[in-house]
mmJSON file of the N, C-alpha and C atoms, coordinates in Angstrom:
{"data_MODEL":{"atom_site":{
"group_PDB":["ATOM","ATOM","ATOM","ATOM","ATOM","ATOM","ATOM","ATOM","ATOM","ATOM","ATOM","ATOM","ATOM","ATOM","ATOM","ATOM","ATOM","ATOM","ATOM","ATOM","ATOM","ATOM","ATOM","ATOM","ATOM","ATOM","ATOM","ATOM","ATOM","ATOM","ATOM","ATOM","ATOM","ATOM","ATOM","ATOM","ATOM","ATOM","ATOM","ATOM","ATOM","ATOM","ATOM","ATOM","ATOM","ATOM","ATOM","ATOM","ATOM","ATOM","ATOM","ATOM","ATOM","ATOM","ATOM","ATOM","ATOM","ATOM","ATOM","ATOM","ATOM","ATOM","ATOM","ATOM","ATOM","ATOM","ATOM","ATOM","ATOM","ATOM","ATOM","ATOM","ATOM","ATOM","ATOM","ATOM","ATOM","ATOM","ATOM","ATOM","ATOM","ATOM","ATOM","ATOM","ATOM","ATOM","ATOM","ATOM","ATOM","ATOM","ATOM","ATOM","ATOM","ATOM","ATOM","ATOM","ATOM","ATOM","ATOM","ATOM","ATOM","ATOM","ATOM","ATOM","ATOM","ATOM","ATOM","ATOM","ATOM","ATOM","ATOM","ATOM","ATOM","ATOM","ATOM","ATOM","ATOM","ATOM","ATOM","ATOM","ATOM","ATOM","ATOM","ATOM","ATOM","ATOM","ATOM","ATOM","ATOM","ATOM","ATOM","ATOM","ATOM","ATOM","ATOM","ATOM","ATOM","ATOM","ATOM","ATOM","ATOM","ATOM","ATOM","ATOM","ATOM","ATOM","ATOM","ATOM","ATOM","ATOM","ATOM","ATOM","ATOM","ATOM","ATOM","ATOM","ATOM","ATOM","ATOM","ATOM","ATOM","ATOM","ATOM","ATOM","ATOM","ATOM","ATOM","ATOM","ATOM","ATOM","ATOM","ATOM","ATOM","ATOM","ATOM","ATOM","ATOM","ATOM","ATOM","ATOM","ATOM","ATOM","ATOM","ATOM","ATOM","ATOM","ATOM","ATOM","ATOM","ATOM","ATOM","ATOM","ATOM","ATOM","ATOM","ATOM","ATOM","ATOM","ATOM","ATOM","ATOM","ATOM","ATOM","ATOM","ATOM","ATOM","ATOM","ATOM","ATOM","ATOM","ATOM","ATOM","ATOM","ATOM","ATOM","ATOM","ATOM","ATOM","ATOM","ATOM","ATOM","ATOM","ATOM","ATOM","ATOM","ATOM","ATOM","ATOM","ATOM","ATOM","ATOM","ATOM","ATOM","ATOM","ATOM","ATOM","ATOM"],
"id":[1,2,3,4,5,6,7,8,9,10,11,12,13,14,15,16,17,18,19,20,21,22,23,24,25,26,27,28,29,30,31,32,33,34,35,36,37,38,39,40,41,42,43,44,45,46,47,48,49,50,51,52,53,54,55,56,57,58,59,60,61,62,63,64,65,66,67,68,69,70,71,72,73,74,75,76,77,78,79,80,81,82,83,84,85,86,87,88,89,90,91,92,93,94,95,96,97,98,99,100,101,102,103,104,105,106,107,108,109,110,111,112,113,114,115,116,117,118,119,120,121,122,123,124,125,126,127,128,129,130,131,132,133,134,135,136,137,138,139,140,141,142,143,144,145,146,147,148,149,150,151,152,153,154,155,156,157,158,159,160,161,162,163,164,165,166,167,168,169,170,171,172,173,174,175,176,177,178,179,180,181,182,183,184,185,186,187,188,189,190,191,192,193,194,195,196,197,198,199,200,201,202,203,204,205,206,207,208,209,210,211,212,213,214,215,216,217,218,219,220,221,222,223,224,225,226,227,228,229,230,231,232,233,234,235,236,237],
"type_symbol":["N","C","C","N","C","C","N","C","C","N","C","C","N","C","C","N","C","C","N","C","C","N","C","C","N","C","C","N","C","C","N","C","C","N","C","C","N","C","C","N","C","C","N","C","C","N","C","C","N","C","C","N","C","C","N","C","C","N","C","C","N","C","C","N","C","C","N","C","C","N","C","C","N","C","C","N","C","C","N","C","C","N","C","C","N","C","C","N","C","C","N","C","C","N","C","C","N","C","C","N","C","C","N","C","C","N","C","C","N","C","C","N","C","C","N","C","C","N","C","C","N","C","C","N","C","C","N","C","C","N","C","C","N","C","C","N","C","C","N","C","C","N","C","C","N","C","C","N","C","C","N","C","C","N","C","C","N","C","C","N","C","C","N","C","C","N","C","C","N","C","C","N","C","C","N","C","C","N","C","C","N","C","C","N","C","C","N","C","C","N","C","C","N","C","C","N","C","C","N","C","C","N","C","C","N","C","C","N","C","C","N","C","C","N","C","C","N","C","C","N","C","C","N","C","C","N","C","C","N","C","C","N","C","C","N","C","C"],
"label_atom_id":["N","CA","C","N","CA","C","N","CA","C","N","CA","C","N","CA","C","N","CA","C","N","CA","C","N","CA","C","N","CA","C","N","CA","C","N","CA","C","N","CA","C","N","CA","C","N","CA","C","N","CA","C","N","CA","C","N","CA","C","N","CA","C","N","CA","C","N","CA","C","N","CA","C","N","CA","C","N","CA","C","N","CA","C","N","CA","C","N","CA","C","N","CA","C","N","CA","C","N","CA","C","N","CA","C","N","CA","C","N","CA","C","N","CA","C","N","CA","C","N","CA","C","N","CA","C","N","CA","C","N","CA","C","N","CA","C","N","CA","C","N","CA","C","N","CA","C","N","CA","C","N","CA","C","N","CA","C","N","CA","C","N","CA","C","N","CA","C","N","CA","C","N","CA","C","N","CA","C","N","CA","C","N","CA","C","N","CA","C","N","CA","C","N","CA","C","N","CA","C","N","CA","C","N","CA","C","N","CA","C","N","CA","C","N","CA","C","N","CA","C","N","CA","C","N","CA","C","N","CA","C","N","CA","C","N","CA","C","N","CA","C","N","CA","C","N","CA","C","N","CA","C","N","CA","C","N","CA","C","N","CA","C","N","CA","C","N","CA","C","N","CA","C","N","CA","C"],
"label_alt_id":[null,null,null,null,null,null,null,null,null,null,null,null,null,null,null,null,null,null,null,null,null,null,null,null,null,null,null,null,null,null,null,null,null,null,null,null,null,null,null,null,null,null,null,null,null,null,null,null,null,null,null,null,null,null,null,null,null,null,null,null,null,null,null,null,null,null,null,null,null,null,null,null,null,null,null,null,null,null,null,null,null,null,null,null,null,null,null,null,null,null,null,null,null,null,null,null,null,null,null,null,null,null,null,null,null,null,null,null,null,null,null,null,null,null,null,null,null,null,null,null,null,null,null,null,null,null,null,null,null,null,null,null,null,null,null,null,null,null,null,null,null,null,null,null,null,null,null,null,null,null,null,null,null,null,null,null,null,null,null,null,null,null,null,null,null,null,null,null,null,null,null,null,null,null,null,null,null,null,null,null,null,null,null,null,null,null,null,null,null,null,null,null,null,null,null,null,null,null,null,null,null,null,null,null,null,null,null,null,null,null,null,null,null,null,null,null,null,null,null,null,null,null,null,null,null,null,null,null,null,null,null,null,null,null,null,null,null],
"label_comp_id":["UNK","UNK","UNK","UNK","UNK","UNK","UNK","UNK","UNK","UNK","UNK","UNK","UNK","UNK","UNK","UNK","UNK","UNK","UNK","UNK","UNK","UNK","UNK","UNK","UNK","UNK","UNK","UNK","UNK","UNK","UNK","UNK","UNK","UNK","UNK","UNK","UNK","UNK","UNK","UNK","UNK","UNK","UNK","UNK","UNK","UNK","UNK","UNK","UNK","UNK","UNK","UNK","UNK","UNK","UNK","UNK","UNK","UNK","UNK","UNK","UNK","UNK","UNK","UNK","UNK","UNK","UNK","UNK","UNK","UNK","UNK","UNK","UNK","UNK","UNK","UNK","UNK","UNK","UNK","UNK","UNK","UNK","UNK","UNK","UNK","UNK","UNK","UNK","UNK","UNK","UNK","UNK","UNK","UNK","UNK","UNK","UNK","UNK","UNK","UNK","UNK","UNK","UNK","UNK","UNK","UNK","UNK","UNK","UNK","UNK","UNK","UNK","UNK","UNK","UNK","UNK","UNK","UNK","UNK","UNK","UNK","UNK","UNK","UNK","UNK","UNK","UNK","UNK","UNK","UNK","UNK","UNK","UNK","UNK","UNK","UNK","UNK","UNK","UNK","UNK","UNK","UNK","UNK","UNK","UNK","UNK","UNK","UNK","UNK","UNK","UNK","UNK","UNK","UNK","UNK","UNK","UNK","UNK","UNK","UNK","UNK","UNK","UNK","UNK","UNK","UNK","UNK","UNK","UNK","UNK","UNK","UNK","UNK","UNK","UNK","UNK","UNK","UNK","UNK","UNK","UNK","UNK","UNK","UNK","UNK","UNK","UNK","UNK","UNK","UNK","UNK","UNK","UNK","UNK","UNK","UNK","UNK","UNK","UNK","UNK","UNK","UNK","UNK","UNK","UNK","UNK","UNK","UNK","UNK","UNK","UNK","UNK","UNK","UNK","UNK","UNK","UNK","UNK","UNK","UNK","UNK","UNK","UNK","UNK","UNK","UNK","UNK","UNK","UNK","UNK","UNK","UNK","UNK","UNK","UNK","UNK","UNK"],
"label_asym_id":["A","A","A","A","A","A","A","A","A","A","A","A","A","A","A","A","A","A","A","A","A","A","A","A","A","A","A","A","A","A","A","A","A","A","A","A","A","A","A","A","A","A","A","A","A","A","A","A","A","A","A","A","A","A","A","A","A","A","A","A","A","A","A","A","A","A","A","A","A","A","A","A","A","A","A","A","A","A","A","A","A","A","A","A","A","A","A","A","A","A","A","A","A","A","A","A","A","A","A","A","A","A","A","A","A","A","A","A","A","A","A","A","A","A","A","A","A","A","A","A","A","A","A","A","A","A","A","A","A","A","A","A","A","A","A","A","A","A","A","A","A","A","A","A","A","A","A","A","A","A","A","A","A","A","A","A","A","A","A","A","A","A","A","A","A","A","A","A","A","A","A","A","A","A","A","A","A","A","A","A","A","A","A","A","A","A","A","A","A","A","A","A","A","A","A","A","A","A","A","A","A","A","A","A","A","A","A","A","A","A","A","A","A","A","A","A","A","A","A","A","A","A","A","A","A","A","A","A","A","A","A","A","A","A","A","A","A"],
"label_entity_id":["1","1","1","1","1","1","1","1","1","1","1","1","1","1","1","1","1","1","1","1","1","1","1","1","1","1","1","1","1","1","1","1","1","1","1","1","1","1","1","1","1","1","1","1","1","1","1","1","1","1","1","1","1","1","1","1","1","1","1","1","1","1","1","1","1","1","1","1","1","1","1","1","1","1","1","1","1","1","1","1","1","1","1","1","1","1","1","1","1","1","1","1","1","1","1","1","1","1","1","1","1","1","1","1","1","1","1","1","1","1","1","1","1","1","1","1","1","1","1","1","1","1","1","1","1","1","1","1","1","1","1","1","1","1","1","1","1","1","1","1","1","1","1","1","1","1","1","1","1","1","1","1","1","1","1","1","1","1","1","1","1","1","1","1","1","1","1","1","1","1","1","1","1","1","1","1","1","1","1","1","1","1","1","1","1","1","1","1","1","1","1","1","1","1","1","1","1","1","1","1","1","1","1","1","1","1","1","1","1","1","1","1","1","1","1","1","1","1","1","1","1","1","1","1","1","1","1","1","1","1","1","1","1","1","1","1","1"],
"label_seq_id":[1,1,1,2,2,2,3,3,3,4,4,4,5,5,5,6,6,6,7,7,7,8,8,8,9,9,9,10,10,10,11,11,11,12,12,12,13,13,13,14,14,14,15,15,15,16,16,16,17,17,17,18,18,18,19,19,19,20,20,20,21,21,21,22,22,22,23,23,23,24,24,24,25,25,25,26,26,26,27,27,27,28,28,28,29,29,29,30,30,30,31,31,31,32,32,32,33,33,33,34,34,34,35,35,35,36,36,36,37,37,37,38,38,38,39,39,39,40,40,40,41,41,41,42,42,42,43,43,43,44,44,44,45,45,45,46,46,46,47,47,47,48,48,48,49,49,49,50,50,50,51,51,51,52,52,52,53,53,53,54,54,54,55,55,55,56,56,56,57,57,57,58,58,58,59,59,59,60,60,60,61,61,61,62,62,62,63,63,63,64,64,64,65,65,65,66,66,66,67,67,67,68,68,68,69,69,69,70,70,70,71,71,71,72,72,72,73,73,73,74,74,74,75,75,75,76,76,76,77,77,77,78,78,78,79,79,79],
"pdbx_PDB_ins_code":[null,null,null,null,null,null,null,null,null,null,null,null,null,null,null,null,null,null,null,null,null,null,null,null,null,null,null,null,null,null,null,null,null,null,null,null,null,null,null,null,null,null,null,null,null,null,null,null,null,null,null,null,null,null,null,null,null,null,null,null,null,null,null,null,null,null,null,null,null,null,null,null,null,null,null,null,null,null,null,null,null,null,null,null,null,null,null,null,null,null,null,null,null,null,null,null,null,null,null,null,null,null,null,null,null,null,null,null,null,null,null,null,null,null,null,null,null,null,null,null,null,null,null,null,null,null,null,null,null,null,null,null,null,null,null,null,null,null,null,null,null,null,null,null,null,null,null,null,null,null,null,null,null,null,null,null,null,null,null,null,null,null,null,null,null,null,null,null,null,null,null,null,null,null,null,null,null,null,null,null,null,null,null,null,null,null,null,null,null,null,null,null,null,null,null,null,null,null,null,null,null,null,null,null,null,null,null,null,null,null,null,null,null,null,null,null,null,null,null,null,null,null,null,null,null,null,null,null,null,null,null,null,null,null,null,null,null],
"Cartn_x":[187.602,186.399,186.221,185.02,184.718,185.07,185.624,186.006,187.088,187.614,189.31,190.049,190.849,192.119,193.615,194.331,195.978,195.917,197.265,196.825,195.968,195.801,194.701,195.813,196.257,197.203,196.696,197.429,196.688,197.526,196.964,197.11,197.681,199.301,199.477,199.825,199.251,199.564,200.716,201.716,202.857,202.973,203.065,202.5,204.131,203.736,205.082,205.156,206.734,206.922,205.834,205.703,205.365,204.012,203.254,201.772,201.243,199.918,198.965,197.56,197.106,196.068,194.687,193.54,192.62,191.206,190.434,189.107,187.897,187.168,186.261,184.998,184.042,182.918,182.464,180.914,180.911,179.524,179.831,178.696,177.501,176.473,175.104,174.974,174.072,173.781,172.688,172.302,170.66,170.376,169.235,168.056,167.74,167.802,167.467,168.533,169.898,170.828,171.601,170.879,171.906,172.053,170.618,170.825,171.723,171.774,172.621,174.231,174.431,175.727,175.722,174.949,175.321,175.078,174.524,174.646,176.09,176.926,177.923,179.199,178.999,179.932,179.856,178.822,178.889,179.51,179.286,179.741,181.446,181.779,183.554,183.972,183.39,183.658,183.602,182.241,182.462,183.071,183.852,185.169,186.551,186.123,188.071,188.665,187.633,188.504,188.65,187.902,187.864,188.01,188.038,187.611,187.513,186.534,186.164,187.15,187.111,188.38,187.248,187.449,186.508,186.807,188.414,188.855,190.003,190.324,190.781,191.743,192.549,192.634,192.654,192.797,192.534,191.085,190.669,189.143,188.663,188.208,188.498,186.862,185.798,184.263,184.781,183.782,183.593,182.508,182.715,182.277,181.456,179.786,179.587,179.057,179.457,179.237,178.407,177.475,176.557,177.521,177.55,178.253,177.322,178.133,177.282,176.37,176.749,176.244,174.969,175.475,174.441,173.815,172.695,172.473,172.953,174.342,175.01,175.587,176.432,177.258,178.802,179.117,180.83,181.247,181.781,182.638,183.604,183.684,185.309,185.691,186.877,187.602,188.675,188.24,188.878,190.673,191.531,193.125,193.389],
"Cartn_y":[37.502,37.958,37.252,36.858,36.206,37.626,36.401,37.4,38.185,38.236,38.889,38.481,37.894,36.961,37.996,37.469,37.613,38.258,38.948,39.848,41.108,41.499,42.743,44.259,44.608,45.944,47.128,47.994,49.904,49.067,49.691,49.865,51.081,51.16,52.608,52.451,53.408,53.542,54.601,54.061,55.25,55.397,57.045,58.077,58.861,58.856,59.74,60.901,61.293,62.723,63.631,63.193,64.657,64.337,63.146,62.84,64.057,64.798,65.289,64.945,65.32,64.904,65.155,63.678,63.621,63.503,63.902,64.05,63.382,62.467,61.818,62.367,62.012,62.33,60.905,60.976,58.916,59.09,57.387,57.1,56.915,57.067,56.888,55.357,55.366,53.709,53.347,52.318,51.917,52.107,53.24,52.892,51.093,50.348,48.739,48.443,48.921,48.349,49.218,50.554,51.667,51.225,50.711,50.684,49.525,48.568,47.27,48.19,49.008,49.458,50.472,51.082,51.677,50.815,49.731,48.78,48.022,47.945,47.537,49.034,49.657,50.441,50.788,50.803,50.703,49.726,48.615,47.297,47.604,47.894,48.171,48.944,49.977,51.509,50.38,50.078,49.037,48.747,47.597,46.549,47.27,48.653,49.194,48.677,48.281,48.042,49.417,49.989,51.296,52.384,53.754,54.912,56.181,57.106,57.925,59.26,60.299,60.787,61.967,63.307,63.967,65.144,65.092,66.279,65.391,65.144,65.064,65.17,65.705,65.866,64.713,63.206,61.955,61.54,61.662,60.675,59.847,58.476,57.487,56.863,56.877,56.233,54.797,54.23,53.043,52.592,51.26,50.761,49.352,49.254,48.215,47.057,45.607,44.965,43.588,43.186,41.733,40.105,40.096,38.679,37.218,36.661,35.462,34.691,34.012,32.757,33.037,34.529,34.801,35.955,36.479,37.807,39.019,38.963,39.873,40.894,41.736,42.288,42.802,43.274,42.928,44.617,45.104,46.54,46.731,47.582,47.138,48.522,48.802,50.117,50.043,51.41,52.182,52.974,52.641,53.285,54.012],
"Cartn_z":[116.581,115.933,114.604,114.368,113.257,112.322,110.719,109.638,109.902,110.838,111.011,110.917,109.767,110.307,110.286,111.0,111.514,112.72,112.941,114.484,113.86,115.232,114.596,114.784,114.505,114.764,113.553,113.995,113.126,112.084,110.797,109.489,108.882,108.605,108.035,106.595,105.955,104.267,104.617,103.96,103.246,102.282,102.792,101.501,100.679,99.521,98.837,99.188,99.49,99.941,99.048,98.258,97.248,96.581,97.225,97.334,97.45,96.742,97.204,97.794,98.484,99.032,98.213,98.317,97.146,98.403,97.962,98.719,97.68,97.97,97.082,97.78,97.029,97.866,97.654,98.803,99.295,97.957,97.762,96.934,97.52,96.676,97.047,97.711,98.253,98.762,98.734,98.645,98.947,99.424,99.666,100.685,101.544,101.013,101.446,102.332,101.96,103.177,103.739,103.881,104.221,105.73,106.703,107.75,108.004,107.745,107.762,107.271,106.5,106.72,107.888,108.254,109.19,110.796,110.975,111.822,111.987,110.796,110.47,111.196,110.696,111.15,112.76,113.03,114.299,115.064,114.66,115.56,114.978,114.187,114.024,114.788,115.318,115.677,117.32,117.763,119.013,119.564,118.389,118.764,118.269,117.767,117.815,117.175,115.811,114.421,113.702,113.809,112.848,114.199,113.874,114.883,113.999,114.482,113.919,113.663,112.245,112.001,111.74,112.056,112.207,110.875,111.07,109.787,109.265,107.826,107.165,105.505,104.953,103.888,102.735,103.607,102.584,103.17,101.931,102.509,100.904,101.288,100.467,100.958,99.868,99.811,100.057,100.991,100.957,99.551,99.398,98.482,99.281,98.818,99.48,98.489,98.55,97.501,98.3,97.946,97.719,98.184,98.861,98.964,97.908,97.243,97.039,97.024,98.343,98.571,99.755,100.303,100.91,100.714,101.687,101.395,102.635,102.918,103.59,102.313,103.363,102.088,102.771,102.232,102.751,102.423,102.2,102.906,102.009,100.949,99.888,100.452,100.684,100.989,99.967,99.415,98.396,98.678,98.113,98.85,97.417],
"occupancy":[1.0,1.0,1.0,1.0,1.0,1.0,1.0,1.0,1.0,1.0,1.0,1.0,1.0,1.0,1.0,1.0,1.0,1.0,1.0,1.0,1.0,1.0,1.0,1.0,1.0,1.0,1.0,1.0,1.0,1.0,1.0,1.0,1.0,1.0,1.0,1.0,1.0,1.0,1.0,1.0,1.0,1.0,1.0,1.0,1.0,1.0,1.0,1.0,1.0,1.0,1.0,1.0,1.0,1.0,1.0,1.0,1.0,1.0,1.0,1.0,1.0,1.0,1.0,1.0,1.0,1.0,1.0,1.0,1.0,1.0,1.0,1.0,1.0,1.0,1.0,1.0,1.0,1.0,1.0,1.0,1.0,1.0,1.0,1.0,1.0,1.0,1.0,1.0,1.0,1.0,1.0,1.0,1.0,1.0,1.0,1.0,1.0,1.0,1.0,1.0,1.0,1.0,1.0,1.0,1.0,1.0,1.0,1.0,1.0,1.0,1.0,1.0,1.0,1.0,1.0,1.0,1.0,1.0,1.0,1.0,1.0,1.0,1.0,1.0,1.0,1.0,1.0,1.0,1.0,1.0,1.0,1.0,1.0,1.0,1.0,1.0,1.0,1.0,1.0,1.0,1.0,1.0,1.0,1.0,1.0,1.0,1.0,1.0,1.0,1.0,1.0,1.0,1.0,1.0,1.0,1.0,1.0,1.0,1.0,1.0,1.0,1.0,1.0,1.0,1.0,1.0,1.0,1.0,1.0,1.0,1.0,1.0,1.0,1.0,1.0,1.0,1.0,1.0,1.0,1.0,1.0,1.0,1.0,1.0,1.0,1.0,1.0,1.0,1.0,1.0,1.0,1.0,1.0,1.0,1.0,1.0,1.0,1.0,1.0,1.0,1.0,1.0,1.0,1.0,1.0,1.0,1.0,1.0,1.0,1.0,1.0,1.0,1.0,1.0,1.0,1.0,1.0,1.0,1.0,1.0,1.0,1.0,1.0,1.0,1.0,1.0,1.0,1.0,1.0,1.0,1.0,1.0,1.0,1.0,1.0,1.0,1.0],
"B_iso_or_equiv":[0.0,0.0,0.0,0.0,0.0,0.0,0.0,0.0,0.0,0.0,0.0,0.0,0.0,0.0,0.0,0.0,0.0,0.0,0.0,0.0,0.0,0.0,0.0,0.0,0.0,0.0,0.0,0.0,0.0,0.0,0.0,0.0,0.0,0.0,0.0,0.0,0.0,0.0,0.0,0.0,0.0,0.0,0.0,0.0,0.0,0.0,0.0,0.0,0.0,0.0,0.0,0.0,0.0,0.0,0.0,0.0,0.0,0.0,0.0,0.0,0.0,0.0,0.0,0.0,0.0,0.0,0.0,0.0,0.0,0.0,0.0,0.0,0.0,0.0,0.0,0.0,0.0,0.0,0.0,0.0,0.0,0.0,0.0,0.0,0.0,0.0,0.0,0.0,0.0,0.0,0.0,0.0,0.0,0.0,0.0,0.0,0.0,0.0,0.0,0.0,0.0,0.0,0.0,0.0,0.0,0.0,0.0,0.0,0.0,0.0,0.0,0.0,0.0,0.0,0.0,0.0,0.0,0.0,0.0,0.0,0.0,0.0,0.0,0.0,0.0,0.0,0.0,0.0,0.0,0.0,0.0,0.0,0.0,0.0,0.0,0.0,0.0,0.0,0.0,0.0,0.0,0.0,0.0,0.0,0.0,0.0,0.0,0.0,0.0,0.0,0.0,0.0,0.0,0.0,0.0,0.0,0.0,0.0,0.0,0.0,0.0,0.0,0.0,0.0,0.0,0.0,0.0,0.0,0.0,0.0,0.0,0.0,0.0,0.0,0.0,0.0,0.0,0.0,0.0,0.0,0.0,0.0,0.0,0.0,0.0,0.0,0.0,0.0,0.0,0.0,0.0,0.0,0.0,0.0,0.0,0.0,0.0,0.0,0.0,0.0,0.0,0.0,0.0,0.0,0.0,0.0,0.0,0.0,0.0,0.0,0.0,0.0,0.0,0.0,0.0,0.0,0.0,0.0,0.0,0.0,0.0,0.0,0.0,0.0,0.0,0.0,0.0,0.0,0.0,0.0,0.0,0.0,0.0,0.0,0.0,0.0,0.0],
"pdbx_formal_charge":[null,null,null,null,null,null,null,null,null,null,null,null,null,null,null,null,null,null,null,null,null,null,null,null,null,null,null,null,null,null,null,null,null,null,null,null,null,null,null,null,null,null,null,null,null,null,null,null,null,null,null,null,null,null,null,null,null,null,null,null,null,null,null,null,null,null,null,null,null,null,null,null,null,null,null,null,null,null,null,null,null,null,null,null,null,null,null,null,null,null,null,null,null,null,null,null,null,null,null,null,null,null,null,null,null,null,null,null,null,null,null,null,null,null,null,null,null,null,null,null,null,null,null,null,null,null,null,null,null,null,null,null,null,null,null,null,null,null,null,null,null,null,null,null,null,null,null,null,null,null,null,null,null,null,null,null,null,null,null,null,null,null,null,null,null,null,null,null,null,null,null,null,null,null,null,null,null,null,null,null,null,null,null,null,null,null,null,null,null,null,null,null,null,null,null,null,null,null,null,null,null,null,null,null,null,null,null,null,null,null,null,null,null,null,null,null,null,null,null,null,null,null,null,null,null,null,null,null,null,null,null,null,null,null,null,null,null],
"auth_seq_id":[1,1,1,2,2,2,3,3,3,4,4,4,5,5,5,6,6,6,7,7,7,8,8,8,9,9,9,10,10,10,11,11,11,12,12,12,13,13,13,14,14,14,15,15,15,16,16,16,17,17,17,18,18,18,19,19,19,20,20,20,21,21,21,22,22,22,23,23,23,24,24,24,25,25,25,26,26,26,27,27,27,28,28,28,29,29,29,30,30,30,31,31,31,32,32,32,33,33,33,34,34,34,35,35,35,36,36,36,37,37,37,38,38,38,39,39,39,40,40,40,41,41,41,42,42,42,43,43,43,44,44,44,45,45,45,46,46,46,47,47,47,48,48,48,49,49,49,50,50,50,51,51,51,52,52,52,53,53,53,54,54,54,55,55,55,56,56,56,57,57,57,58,58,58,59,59,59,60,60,60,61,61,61,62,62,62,63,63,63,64,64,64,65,65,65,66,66,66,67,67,67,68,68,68,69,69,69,70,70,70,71,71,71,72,72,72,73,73,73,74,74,74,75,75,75,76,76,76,77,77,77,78,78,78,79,79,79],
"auth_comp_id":["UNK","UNK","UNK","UNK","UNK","UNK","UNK","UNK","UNK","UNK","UNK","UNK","UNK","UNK","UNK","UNK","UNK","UNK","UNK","UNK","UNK","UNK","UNK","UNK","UNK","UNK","UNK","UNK","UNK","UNK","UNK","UNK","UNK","UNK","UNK","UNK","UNK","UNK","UNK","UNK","UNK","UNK","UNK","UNK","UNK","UNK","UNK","UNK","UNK","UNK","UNK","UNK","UNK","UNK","UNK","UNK","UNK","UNK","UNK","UNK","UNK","UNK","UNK","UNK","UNK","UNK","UNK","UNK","UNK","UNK","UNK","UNK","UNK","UNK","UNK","UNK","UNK","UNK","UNK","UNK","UNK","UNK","UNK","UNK","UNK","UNK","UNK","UNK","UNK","UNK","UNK","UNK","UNK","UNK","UNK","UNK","UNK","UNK","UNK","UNK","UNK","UNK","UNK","UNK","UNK","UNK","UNK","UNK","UNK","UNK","UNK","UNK","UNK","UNK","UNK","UNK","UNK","UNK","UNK","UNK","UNK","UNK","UNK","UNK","UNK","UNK","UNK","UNK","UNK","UNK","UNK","UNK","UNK","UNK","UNK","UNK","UNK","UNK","UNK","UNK","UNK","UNK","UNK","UNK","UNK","UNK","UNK","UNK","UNK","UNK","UNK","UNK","UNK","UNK","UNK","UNK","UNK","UNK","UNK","UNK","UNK","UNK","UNK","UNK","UNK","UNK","UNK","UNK","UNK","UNK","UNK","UNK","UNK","UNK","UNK","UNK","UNK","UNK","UNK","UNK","UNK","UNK","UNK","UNK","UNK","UNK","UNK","UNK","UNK","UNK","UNK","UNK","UNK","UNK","UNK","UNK","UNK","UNK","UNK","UNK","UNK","UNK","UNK","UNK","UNK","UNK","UNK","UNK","UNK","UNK","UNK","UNK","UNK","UNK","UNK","UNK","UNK","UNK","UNK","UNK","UNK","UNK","UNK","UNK","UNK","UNK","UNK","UNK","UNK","UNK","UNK","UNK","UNK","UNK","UNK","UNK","UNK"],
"auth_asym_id":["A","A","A","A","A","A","A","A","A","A","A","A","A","A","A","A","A","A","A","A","A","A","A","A","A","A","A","A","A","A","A","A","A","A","A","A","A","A","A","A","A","A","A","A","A","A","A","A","A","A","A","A","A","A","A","A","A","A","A","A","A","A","A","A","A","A","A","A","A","A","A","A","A","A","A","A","A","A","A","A","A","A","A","A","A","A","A","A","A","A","A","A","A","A","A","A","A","A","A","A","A","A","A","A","A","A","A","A","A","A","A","A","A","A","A","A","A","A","A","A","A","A","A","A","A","A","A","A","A","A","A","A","A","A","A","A","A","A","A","A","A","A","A","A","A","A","A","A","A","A","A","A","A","A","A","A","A","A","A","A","A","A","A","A","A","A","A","A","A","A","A","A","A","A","A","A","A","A","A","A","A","A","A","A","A","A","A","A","A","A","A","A","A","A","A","A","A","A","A","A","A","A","A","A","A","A","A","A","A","A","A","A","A","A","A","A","A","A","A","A","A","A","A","A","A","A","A","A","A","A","A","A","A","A","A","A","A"],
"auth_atom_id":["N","CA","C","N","CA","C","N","CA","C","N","CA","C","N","CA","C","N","CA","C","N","CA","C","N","CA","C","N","CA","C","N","CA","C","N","CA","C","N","CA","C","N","CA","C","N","CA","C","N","CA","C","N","CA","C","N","CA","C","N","CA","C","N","CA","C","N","CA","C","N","CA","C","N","CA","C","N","CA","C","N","CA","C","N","CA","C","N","CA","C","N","CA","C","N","CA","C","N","CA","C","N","CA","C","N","CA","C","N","CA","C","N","CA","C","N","CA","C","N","CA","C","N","CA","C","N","CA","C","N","CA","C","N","CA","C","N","CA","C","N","CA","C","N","CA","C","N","CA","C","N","CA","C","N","CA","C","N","CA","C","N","CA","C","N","CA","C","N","CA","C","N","CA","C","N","CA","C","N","CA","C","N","CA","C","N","CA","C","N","CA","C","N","CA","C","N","CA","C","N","CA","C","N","CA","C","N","CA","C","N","CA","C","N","CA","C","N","CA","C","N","CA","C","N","CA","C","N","CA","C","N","CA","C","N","CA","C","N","CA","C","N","CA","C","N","CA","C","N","CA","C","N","CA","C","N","CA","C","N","CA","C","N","CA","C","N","CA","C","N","CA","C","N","CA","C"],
"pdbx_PDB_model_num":[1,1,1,1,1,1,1,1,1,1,1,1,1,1,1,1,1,1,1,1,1,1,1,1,1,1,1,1,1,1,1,1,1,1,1,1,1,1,1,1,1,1,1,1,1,1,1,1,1,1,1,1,1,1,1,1,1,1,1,1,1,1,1,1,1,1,1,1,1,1,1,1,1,1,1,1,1,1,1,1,1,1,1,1,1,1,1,1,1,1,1,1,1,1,1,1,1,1,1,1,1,1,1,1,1,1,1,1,1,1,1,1,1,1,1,1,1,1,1,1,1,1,1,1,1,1,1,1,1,1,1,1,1,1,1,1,1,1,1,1,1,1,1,1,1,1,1,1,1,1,1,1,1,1,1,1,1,1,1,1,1,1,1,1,1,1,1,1,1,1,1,1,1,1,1,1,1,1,1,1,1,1,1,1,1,1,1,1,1,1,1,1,1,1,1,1,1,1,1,1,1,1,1,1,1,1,1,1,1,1,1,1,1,1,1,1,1,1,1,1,1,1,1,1,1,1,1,1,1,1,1,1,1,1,1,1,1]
}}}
C-alpha cells in the first residue's frame, strides 16, 4: 500500500503497571475536510489498518495536519 512502509503487523503500546487511564475528548475539525477525513478512515478501516474499538478507557484525538507540497492532509496520532 502506498504510504506504508515496513511489514504491516498490530501495534502494541506498553503500558506501566501503575499507568492510569486518560480519556481526551476529539478536536474540532473543519467543516472543509471533515469529509476527506472521514473518507480516510474509512479506506483504513477497509484495508485492516485500523479497526473499530467501541468501549474504551484510553482514547487519544487524532490530530489532522496540511501536508506541504500538496493539498492532502496526513493523520498525526496522539500517544
Amino acid at each position: 500500500m502506498k504510504g506504508i512502509k515496513g511489514e504491516l503487523g498490530e501495534m502494541k503500546i506498553e503500558l506501566q503497571p501503575d499507568a492510569k487511564p486518560i480519556k481526551h475528548h476529539p478536536y474540532h475539525l473543519n467543516p472543509r475536510i471533515k469529509e476527506k477525513v472521514k473518507w480516510d478512515i474509512d479506506w483504513m478501516l477497509a484495508a485492516g489498518i485500523i479497526f473499530p474499538v467501541y468501549e474504551s478507557d484510553w482514547i487519544s484525538p487524532i490530530l489532522i495536519q496540511s501536508k506541504k507540497d500538496t493539498k492532502d492532509i496526513r493523520f498525526v496520532f496522539i500517544l
